[in-house]
C-alpha positions as CSV (number, residue, x, y, z in Angstrom):
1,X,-35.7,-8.4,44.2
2,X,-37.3,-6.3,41.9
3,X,-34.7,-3.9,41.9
4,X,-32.2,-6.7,41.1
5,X,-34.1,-8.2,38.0
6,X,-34.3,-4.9,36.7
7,X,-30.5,-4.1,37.0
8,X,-29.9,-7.5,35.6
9,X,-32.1,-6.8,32.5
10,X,-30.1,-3.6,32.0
11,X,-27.0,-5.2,32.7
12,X,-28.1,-7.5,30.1
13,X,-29.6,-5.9,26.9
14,X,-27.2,-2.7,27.4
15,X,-24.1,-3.7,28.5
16,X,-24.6,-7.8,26.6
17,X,-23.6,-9.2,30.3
18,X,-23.1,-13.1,29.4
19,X,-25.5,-14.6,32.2
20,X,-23.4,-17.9,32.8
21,X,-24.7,-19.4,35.9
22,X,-27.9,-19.8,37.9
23,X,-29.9,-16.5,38.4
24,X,-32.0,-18.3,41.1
25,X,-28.7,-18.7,42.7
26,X,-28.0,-15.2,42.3
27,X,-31.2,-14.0,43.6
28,X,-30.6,-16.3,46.9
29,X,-26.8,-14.0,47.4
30,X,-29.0,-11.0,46.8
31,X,-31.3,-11.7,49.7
32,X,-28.4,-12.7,51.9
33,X,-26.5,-9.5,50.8
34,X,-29.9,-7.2,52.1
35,X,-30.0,-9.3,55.0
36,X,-26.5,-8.6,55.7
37,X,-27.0,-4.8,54.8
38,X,-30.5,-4.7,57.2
39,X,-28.2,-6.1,60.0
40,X,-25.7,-3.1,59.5
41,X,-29.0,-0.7,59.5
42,X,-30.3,-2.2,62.6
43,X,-26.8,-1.9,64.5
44,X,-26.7,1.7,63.5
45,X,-30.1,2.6,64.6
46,X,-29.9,1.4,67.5
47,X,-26.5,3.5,68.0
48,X,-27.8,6.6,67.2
49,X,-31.0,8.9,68.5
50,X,-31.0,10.8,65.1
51,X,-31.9,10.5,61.5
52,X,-28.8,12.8,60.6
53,X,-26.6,10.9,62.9
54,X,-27.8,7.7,61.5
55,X,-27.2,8.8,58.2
56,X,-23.4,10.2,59.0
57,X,-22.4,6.6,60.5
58,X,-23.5,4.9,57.2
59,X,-21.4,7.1,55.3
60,X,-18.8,6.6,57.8
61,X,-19.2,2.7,57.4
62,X,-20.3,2.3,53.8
63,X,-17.0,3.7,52.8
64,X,-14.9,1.1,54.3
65,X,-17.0,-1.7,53.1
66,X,-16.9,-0.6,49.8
67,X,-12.8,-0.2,49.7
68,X,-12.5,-3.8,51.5
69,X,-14.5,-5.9,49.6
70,X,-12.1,-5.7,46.7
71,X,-14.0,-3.8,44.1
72,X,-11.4,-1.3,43.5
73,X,-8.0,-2.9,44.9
74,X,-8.1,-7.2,44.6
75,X,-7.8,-8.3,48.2
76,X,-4.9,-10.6,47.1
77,X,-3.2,-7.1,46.0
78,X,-3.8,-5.7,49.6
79,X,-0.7,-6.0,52.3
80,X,-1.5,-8.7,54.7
81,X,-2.8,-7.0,57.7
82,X,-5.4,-5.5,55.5
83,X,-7.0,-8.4,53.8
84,X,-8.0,-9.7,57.5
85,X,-10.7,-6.9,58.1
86,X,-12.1,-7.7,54.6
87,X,-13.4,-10.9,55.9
88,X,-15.6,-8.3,57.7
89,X,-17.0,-6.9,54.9
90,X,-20.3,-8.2,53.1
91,X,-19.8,-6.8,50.0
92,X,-16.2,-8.8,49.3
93,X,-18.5,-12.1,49.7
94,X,-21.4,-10.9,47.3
95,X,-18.8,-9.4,44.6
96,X,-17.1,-12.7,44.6
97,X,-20.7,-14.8,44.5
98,X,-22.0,-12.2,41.8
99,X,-18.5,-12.7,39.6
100,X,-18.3,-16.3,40.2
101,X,-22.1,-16.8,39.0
102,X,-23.5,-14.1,36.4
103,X,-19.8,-14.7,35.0
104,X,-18.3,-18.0,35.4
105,X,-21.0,-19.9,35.6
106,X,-19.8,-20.9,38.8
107,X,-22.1,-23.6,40.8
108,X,-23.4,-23.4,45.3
109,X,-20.5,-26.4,45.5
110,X,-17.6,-23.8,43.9
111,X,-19.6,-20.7,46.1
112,X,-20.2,-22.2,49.5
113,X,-17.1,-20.6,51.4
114,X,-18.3,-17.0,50.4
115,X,-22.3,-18.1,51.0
116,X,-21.3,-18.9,54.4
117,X,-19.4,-16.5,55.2
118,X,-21.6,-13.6,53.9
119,X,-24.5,-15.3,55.7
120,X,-22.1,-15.4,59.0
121,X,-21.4,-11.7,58.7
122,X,-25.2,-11.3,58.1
123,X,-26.0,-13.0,61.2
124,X,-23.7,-11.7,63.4
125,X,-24.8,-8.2,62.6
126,X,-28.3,-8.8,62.4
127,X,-28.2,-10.6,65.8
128,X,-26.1,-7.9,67.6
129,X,-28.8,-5.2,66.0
130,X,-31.4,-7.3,67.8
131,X,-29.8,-7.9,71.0
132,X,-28.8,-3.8,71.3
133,X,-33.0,-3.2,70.1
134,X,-34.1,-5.2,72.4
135,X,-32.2,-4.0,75.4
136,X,-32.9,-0.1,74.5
137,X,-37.0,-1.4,73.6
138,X,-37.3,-4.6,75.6
């Protein structure tokens, strides 16, 4: 969180970001968003015995999470069969909450598609990190 208020006061005096909509809201997506990232962590430790392994599958899946969550390409530009693994990816749901409020002012009733679904994708990875720990631990 503290990293997050930080960025936001850079984003604000440096770059003059117009703040339009709730930051409490926007906190609330952050903390889903490092849930969701803590599932993906748990999942990969618990696929790999090494710290250099570990750190090799992150790249490995960091990379396609960044390209489909629409940051660089729109996912309404993308061909068909490609925006269906983007509902996969985290990152499209924050970038859409974090547009939607810091920059439209946009409320949890205009949000709640991309709330749930980045809390979904959070779960389902954070549960199937859990279930593979506690089968290798339990």
């Amino acid at each position: 969180v503290g990293a997050t208020l930080v960025s936001l006061q850079v984003l604000i005096s440096v770059f003059d970001l117009p703040v339009r909509g709730s930051l409490a809201l926007f906190l609330g997506a952050t903390a889903l968003m490092v849930f969701s990232m803590g599932g993906i962590g748990l999942v990969v430790a618990t696929l790999t015995r090494t710290l250099p392994s570990a750190l090799i599958m992150s790249f490995m899946l960091v990379i396609p999470i960044i390209f489909l969550s629409g940051e660089f390409t729109p996912v309404e530009a993308m061909p068909a069969w490609l925006a269906y693994p983007t509902l996969l990816s985290p990152q499209r749901y924050y970038l859409n909450i974090g547009y939607g409020i810091l920059l439209k002012g946009a409320s949890l009733a205009t949000l709640w598609q991309d709330f749930a679904g980045l809390l979904a994708v959070g779960t389902a990875l954070f549960l199937l990190g859990a279930r593979r720990f506690q089968r290798q631990f339990g």
